[in-house]
PyMOL Python script that loads the backbone (N, CA, C, O; Angstrom):
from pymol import cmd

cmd.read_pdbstr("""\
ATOM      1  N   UNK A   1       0.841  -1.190   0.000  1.00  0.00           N
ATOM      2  CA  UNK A   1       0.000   0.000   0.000  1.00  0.00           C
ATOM      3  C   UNK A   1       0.877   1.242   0.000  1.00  0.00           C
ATOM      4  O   UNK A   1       2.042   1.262   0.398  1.00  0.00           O
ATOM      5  N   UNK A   2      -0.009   2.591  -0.636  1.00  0.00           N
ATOM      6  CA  UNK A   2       1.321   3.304  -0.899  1.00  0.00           C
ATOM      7  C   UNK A   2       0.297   4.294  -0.321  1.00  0.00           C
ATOM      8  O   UNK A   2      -0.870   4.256  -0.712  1.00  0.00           O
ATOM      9  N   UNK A   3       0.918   5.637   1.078  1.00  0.00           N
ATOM     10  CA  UNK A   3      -0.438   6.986   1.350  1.00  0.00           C
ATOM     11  C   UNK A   3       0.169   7.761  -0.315  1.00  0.00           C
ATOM     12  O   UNK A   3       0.917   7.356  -1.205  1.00  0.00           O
ATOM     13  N   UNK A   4      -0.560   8.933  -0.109  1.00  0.00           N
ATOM     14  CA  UNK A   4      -0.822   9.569  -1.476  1.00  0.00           C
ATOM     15  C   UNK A   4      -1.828  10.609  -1.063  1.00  0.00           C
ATOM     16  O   UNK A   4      -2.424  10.578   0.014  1.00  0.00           O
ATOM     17  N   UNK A   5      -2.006  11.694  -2.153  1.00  0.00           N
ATOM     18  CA  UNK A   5      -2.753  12.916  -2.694  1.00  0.00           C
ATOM     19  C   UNK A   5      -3.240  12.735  -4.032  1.00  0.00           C
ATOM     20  O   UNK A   5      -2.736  12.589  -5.145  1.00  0.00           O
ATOM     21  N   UNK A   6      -4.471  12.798  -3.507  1.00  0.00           N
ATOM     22  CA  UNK A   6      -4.832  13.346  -5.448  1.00  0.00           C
ATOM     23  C   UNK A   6      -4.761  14.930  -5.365  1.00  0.00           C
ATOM     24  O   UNK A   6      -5.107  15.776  -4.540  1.00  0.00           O
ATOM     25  N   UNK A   7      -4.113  14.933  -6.683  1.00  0.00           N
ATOM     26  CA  UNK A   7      -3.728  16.252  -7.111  1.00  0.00           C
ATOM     27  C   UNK A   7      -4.054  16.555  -8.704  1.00  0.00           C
ATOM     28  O   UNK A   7      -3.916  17.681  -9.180  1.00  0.00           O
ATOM     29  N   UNK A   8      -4.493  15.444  -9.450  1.00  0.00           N
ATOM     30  CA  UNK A   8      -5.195  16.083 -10.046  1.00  0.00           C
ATOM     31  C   UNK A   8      -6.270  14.793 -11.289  1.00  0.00           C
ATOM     32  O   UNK A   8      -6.416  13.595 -11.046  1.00  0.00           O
ATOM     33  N   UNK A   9      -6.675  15.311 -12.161  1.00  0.00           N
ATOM     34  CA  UNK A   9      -7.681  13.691 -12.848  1.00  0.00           C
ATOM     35  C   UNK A   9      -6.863  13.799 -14.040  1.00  0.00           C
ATOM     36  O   UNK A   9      -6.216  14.803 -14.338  1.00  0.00           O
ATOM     37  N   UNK A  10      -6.926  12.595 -14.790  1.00  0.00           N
ATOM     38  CA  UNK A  10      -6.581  12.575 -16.230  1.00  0.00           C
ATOM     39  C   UNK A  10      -7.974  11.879 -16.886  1.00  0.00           C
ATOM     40  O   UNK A  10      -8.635  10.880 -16.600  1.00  0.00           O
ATOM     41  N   UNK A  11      -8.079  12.998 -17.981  1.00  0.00           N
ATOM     42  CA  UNK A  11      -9.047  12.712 -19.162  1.00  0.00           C
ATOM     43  C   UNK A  11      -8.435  11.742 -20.261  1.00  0.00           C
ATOM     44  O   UNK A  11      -7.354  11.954 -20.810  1.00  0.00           O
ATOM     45  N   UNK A  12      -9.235  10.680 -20.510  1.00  0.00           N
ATOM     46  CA  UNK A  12      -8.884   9.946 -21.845  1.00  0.00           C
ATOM     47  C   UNK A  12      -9.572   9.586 -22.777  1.00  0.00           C
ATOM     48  O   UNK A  12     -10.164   8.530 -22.555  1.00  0.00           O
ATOM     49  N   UNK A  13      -9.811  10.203 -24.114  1.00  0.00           N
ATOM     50  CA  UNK A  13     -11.212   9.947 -24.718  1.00  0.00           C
ATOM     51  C   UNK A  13     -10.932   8.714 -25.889  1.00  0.00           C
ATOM     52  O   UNK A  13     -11.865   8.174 -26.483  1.00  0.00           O
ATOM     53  N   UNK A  14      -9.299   8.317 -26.147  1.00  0.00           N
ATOM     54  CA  UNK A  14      -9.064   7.238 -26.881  1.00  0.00           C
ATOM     55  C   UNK A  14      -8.523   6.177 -26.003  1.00  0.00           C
ATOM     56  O   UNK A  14      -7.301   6.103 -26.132  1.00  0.00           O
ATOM     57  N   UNK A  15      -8.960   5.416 -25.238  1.00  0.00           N
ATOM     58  CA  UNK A  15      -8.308   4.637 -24.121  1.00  0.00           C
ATOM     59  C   UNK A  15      -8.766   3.068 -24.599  1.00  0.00           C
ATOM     60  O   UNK A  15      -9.862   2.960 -25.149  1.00  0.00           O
ATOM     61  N   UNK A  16      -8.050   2.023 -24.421  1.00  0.00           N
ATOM     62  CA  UNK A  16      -8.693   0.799 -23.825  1.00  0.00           C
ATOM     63  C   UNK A  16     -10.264   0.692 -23.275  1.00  0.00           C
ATOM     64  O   UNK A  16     -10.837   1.607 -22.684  1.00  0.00           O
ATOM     65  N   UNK A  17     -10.785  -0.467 -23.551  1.00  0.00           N
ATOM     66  CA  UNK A  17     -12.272   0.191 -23.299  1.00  0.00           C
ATOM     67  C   UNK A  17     -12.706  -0.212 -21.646  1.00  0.00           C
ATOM     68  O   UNK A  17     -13.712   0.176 -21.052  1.00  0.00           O
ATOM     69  N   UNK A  18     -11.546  -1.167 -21.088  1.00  0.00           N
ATOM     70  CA  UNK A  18     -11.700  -1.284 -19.797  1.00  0.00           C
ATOM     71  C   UNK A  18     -11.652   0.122 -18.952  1.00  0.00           C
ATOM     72  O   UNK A  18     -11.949   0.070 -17.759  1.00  0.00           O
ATOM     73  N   UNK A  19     -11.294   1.344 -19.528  1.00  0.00           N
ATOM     74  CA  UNK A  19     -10.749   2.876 -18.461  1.00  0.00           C
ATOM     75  C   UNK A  19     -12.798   3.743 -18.774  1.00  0.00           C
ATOM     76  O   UNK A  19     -13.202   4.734 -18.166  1.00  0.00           O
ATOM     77  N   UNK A  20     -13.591   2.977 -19.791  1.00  0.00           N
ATOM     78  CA  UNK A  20     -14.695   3.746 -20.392  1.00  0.00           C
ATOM     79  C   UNK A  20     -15.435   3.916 -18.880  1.00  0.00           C
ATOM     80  O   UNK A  20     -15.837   2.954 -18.225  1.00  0.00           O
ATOM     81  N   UNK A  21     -15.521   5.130 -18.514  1.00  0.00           N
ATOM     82  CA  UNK A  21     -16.481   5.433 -17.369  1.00  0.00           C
ATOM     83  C   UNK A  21     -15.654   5.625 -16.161  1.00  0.00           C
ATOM     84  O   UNK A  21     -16.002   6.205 -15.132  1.00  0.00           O
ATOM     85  N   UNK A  22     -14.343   4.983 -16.449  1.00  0.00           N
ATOM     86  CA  UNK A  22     -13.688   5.402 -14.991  1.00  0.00           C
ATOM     87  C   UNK A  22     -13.141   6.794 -14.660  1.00  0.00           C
ATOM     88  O   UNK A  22     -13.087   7.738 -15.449  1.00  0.00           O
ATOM     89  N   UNK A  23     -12.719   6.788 -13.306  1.00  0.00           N
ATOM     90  CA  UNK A  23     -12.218   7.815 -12.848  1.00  0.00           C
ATOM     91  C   UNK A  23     -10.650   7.754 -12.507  1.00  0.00           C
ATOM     92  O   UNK A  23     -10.060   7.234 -11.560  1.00  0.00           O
ATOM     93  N   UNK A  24     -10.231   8.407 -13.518  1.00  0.00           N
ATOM     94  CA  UNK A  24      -8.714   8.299 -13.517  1.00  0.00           C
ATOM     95  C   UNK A  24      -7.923   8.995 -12.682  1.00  0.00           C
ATOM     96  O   UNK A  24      -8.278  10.129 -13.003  1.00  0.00           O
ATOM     97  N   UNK A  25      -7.271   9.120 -12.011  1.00  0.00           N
ATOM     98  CA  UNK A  25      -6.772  10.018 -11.126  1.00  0.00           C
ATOM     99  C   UNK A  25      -4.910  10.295 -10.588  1.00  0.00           C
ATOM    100  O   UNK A  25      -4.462   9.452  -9.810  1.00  0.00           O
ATOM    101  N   UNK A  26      -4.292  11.048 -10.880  1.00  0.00           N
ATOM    102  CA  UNK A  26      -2.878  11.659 -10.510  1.00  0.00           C
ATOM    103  C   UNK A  26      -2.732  11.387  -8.653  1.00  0.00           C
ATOM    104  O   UNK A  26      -3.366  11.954  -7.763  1.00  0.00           O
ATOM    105  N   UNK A  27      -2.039  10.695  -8.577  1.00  0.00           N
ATOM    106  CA  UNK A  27      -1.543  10.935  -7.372  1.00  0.00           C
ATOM    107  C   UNK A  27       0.154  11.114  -6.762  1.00  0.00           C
ATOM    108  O   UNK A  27       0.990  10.301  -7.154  1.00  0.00           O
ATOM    109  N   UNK A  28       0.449  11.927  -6.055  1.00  0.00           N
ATOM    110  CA  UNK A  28       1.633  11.893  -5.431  1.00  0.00           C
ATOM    111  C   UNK A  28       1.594  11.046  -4.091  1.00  0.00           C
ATOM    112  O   UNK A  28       0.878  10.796  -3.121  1.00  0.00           O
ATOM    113  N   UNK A  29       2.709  10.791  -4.610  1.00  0.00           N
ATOM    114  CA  UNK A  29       3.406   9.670  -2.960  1.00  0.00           C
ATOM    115  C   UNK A  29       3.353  10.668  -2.024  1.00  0.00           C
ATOM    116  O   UNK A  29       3.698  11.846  -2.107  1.00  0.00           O
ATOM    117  N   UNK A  30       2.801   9.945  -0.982  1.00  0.00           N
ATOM    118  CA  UNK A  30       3.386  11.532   0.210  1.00  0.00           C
ATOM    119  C   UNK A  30       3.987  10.701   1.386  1.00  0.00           C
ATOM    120  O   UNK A  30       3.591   9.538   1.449  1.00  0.00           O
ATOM    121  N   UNK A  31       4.686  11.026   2.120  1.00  0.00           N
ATOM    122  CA  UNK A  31       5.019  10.239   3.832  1.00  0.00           C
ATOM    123  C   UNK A  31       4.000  10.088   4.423  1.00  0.00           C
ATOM    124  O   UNK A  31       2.934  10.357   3.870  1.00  0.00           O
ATOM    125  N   UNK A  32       4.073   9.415   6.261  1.00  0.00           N
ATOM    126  CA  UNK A  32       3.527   8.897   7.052  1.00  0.00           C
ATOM    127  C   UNK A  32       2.403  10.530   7.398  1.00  0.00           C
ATOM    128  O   UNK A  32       1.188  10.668   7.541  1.00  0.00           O
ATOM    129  N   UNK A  33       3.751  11.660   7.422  1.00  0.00           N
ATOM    130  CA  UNK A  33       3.030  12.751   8.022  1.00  0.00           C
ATOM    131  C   UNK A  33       2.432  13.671   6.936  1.00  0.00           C
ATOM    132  O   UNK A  33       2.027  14.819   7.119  1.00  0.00           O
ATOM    133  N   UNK A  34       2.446  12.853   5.557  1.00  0.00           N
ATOM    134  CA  UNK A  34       1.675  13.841   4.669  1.00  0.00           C
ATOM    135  C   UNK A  34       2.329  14.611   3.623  1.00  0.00           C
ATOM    136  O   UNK A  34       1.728  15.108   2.670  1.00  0.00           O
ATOM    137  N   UNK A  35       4.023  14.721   3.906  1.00  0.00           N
ATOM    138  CA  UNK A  35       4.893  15.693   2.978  1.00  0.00           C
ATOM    139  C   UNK A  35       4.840  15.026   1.493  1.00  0.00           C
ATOM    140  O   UNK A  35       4.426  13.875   1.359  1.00  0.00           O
ATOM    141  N   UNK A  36       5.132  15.541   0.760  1.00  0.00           N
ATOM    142  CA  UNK A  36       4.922  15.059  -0.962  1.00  0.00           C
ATOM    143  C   UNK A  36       6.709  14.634  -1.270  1.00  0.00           C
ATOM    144  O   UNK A  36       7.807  15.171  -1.126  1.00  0.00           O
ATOM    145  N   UNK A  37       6.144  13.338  -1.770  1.00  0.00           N
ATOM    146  CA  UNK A  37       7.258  12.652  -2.075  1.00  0.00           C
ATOM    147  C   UNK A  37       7.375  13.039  -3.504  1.00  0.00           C
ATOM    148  O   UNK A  37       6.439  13.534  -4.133  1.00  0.00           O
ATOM    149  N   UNK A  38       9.061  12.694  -4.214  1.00  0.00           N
ATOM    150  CA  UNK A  38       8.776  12.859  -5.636  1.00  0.00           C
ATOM    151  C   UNK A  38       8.029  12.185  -6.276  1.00  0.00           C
ATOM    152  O   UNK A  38       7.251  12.874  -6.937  1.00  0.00           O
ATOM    153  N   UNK A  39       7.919  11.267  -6.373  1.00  0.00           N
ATOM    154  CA  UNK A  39       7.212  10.452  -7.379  1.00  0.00           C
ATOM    155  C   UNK A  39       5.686  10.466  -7.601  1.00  0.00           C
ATOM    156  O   UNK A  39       5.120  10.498  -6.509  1.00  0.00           O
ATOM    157  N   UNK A  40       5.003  10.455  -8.421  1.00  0.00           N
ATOM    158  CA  UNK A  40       4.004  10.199  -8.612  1.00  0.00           C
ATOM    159  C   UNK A  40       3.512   9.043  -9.039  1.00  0.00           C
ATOM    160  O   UNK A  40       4.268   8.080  -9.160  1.00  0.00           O
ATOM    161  N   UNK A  41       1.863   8.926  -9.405  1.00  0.00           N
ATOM    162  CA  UNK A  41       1.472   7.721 -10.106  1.00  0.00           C
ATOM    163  C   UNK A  41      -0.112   7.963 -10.688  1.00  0.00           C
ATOM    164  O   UNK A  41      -0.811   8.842 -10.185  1.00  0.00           O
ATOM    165  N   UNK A  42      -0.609   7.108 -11.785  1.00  0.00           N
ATOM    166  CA  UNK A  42      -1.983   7.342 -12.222  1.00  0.00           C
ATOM    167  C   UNK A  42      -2.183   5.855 -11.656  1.00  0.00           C
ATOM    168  O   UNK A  42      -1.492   4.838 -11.724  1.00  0.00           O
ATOM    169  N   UNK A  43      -3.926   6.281 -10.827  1.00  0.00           N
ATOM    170  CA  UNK A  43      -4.637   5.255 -10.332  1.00  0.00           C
ATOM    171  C   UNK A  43      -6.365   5.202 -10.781  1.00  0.00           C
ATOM    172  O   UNK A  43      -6.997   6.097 -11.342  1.00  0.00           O
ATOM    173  N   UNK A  44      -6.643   4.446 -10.530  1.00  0.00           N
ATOM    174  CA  UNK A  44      -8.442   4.229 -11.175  1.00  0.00           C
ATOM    175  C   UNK A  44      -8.744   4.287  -9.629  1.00  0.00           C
ATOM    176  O   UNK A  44      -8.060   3.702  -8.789  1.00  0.00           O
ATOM    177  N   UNK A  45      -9.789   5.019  -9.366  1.00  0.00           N
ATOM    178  CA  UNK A  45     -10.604   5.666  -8.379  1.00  0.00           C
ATOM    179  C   UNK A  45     -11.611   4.427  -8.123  1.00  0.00           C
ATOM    180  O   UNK A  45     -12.129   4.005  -9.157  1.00  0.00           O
ATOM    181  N   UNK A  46     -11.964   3.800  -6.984  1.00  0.00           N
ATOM    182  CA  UNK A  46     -13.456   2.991  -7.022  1.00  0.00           C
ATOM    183  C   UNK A  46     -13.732   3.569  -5.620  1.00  0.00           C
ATOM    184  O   UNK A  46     -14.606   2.919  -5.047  1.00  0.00           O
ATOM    185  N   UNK A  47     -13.261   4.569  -4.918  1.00  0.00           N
ATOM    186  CA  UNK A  47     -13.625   5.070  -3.687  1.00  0.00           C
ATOM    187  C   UNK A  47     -14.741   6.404  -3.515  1.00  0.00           C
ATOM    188  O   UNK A  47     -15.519   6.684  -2.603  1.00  0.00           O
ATOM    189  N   UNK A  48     -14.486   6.961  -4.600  1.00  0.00           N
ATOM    190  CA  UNK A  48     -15.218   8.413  -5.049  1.00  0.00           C
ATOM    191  C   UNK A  48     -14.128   9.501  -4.115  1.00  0.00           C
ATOM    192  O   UNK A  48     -14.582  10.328  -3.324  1.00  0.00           O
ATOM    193  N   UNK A  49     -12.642   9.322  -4.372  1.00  0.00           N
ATOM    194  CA  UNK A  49     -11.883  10.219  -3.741  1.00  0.00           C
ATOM    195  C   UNK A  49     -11.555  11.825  -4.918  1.00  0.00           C
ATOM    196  O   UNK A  49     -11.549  12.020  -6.133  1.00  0.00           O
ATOM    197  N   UNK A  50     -11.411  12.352  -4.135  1.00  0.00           N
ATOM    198  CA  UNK A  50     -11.478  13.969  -5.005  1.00  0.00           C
ATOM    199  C   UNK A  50      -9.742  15.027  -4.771  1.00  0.00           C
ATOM    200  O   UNK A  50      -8.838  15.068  -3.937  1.00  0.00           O
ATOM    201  N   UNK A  51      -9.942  15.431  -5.529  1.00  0.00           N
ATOM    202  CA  UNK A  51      -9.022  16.595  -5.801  1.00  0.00           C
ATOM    203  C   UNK A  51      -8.469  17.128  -3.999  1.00  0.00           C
ATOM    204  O   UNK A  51      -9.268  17.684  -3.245  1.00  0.00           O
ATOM    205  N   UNK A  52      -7.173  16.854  -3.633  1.00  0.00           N
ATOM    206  CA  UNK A  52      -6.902  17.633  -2.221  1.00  0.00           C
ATOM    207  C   UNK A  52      -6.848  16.126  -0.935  1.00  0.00           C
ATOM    208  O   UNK A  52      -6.145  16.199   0.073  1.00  0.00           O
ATOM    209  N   UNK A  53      -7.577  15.082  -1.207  1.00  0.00           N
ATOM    210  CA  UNK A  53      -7.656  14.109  -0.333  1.00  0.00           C
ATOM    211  C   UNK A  53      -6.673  12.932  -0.178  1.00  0.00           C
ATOM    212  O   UNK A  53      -6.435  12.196  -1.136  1.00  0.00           O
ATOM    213  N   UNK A  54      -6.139  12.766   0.949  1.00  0.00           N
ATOM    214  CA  UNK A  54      -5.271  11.600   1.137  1.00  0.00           C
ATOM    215  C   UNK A  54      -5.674  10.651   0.682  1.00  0.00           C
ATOM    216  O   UNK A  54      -6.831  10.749   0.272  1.00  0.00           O
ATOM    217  N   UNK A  55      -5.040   9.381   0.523  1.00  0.00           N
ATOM    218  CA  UNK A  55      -5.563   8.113  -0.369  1.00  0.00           C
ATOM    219  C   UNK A  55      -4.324   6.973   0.299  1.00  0.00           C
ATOM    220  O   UNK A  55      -3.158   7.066   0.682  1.00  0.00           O
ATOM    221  N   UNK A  56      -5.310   5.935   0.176  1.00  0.00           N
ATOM    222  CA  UNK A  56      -4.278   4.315   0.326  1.00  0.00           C
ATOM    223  C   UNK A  56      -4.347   4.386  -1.174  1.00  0.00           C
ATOM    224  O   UNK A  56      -5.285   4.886  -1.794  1.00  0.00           O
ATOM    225  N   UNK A  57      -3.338   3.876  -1.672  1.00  0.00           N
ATOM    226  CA  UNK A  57      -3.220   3.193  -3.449  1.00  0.00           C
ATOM    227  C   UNK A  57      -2.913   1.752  -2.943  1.00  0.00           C
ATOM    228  O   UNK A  57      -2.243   1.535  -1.933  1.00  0.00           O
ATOM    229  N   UNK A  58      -3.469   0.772  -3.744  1.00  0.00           N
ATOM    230  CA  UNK A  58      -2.981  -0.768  -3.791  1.00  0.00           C
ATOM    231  C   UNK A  58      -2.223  -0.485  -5.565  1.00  0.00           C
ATOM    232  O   UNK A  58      -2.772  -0.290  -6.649  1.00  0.00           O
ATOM    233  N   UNK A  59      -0.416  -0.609  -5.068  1.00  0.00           N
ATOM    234  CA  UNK A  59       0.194  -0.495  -6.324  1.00  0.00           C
ATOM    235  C   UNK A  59       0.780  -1.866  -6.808  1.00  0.00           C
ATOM    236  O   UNK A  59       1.979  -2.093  -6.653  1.00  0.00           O
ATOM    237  N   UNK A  60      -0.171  -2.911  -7.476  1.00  0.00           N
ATOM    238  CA  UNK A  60       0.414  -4.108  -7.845  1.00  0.00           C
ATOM    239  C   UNK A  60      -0.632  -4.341  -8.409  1.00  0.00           C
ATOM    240  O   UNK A  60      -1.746  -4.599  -7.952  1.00  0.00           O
ATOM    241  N   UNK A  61      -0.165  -4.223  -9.713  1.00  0.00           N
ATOM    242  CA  UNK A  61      -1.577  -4.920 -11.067  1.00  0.00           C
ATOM    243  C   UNK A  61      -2.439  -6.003 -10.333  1.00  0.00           C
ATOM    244  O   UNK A  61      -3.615  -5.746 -10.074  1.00  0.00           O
ATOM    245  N   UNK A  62      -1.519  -8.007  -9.763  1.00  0.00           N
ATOM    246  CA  UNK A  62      -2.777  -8.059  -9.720  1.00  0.00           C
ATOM    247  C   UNK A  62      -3.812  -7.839  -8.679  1.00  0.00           C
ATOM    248  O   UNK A  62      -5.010  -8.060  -8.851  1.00  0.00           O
ATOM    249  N   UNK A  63      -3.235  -7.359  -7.510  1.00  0.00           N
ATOM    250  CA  UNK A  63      -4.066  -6.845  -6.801  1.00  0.00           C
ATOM    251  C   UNK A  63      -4.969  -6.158  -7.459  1.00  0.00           C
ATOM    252  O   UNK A  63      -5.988  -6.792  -7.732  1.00  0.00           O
ATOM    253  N   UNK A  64      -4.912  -4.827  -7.875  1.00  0.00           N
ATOM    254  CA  UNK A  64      -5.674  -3.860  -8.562  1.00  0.00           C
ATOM    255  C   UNK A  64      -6.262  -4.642  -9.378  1.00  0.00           C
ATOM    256  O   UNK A  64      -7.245  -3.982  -9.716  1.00  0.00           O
ATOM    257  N   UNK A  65      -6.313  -5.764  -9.996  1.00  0.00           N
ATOM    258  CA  UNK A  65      -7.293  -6.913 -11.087  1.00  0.00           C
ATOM    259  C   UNK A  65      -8.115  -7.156 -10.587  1.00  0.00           C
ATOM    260  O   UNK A  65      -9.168  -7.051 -11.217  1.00  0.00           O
ATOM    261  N   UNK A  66      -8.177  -7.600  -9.253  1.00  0.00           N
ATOM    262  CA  UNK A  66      -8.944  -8.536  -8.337  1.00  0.00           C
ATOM    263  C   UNK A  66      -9.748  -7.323  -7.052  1.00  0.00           C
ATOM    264  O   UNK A  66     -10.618  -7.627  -6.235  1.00  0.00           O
ATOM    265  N   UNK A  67      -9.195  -6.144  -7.224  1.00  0.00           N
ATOM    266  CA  UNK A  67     -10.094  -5.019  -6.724  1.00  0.00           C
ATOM    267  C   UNK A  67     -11.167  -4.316  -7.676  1.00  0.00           C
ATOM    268  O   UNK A  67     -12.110  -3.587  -7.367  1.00  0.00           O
ATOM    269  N   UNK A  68     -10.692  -4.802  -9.055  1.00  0.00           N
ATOM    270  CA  UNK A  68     -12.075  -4.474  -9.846  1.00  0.00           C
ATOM    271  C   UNK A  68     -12.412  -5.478 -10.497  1.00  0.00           C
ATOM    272  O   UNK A  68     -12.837  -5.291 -11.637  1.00  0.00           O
ATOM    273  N   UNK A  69     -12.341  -6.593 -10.064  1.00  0.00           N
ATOM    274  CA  UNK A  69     -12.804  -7.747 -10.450  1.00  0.00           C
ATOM    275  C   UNK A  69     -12.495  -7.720 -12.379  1.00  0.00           C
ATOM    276  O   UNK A  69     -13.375  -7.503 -13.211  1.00  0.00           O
ATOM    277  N   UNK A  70     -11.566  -7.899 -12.571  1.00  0.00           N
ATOM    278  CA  UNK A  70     -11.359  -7.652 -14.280  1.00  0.00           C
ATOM    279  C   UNK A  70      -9.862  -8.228 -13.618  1.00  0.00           C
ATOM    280  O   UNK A  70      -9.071  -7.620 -12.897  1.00  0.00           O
ATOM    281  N   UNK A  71      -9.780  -9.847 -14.227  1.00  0.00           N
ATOM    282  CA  UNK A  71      -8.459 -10.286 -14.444  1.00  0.00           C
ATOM    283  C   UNK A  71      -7.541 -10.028 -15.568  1.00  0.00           C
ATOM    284  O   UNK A  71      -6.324 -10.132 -15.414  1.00  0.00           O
ATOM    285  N   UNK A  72      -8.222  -9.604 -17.006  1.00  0.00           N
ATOM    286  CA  UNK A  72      -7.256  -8.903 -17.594  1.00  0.00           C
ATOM    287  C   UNK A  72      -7.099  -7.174 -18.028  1.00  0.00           C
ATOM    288  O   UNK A  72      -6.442  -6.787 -18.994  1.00  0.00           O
ATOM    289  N   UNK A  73      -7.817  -6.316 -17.128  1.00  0.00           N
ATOM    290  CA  UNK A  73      -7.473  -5.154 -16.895  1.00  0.00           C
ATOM    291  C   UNK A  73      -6.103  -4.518 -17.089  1.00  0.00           C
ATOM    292  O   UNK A  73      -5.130  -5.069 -16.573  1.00  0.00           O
ATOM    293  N   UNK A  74      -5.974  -3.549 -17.701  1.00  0.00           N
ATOM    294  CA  UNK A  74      -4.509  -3.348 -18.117  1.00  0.00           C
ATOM    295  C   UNK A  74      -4.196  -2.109 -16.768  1.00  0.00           C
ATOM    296  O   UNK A  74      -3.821  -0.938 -16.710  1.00  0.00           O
ATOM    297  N   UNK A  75      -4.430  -2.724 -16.219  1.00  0.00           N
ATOM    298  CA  UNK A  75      -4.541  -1.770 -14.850  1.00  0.00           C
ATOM    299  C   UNK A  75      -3.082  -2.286 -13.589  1.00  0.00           C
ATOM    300  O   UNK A  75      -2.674  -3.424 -13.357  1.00  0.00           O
ATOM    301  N   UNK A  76      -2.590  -0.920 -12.978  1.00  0.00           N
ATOM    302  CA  UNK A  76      -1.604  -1.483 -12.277  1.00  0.00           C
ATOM    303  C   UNK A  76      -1.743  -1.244 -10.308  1.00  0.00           C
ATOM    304  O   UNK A  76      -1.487  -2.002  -9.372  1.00  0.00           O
ATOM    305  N   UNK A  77      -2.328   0.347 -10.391  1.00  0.00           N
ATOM    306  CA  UNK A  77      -2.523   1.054  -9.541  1.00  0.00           C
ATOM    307  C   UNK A  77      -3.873   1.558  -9.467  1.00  0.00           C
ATOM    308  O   UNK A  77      -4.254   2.236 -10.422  1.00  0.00           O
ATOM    309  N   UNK A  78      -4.896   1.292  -8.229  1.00  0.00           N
ATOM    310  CA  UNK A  78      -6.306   1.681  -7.830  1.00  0.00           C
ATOM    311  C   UNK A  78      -6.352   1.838  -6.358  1.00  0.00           C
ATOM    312  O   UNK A  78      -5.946   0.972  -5.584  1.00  0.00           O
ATOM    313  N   UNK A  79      -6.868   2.993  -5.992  1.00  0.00           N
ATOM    314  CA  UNK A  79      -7.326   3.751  -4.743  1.00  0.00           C
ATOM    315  C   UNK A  79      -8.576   3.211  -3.962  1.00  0.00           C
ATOM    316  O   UNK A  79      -9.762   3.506  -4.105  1.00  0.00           O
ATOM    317  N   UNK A  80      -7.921   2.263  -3.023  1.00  0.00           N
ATOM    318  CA  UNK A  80      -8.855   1.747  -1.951  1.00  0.00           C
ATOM    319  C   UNK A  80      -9.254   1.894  -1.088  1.00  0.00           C
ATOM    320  O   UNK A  80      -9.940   1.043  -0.521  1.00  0.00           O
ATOM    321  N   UNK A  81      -8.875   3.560  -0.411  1.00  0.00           N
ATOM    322  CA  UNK A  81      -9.373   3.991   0.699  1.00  0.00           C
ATOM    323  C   UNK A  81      -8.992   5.463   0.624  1.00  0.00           C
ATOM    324  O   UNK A  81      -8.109   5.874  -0.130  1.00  0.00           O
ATOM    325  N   UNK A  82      -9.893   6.448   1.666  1.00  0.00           N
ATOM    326  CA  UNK A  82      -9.479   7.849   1.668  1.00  0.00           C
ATOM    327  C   UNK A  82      -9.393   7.707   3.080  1.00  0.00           C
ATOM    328  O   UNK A  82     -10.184   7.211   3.882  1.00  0.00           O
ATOM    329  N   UNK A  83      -7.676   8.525   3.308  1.00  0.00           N
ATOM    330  CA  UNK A  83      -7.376   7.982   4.738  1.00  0.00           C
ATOM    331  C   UNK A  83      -7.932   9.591   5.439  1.00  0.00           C
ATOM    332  O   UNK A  83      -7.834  10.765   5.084  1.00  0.00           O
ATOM    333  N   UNK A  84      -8.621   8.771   6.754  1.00  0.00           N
ATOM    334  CA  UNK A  84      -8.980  10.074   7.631  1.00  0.00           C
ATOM    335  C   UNK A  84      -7.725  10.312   8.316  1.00  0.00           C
ATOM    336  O   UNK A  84      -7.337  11.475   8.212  1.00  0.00           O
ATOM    337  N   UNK A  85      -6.902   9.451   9.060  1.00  0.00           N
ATOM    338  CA  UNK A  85      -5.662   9.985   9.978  1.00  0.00           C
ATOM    339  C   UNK A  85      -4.910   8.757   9.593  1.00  0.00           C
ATOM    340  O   UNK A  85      -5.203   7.736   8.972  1.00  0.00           O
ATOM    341  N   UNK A  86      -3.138   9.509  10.563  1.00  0.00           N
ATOM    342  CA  UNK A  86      -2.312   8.226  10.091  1.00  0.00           C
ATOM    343  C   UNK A  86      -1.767   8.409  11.981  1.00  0.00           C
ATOM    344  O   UNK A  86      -1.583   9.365  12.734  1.00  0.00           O
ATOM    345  N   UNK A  87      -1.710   7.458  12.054  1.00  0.00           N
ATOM    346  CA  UNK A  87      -0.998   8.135  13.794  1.00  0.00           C
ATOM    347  C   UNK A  87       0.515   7.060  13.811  1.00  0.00           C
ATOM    348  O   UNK A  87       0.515   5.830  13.763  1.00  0.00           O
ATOM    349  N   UNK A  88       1.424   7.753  13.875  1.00  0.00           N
ATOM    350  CA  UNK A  88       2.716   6.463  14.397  1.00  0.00           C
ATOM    351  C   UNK A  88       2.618   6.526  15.957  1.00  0.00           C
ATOM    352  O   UNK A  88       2.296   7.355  16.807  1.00  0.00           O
ATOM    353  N   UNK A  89       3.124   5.038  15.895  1.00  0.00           N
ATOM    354  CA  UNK A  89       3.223   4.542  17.729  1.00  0.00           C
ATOM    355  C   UNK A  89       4.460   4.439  17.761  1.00  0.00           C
ATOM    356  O   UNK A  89       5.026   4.117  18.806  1.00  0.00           O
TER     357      UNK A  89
END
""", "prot")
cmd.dss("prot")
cmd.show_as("cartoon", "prot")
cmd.util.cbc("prot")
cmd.orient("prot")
């Protein structure tokens, strides 16, 4: 699992027809406490998470297969939770 920000959506109007209707979405890696890591990543949304909100990503195709039930989804990375807090012990 990777925390994260959406920061912003990507539009695709010539895509694979598995992406037709989804919600595509930009996210940055961020740390435990929220800071923005470099890297980014594009994930398929099934949470209804928005622009500004923390996020769990599950980053391993087939996980992400078997979270939208589509075993051959050309899919790698999908957003399975919008995190309310992170607390370290």
């Amino acid at each position: 699992m990777i925390l994260g920000r959406v920061i912003g959506d990507i539009t695709s109007t010539i895509n694979h027809p598995f992406y037709d209707g989804k919600k595509i979405l930009l996210v940055e890696r961020t740390d435990p406490a929220g800071a923005a890591l470099p890297d980014c990543l594009i994930a398929i949304d099934t949470v209804g998470a928005g622009p500004g909100e923390r996020v769990l990503v599950l980053d391993e195709g087939n996980g992400a297969r078997q979270v939208v039930v589509s075993k051959d989804a050309p899919i790698r990375s999908v957003i399975v939770g919008i995190i309310d807090a992170v607390e370290r012990n």
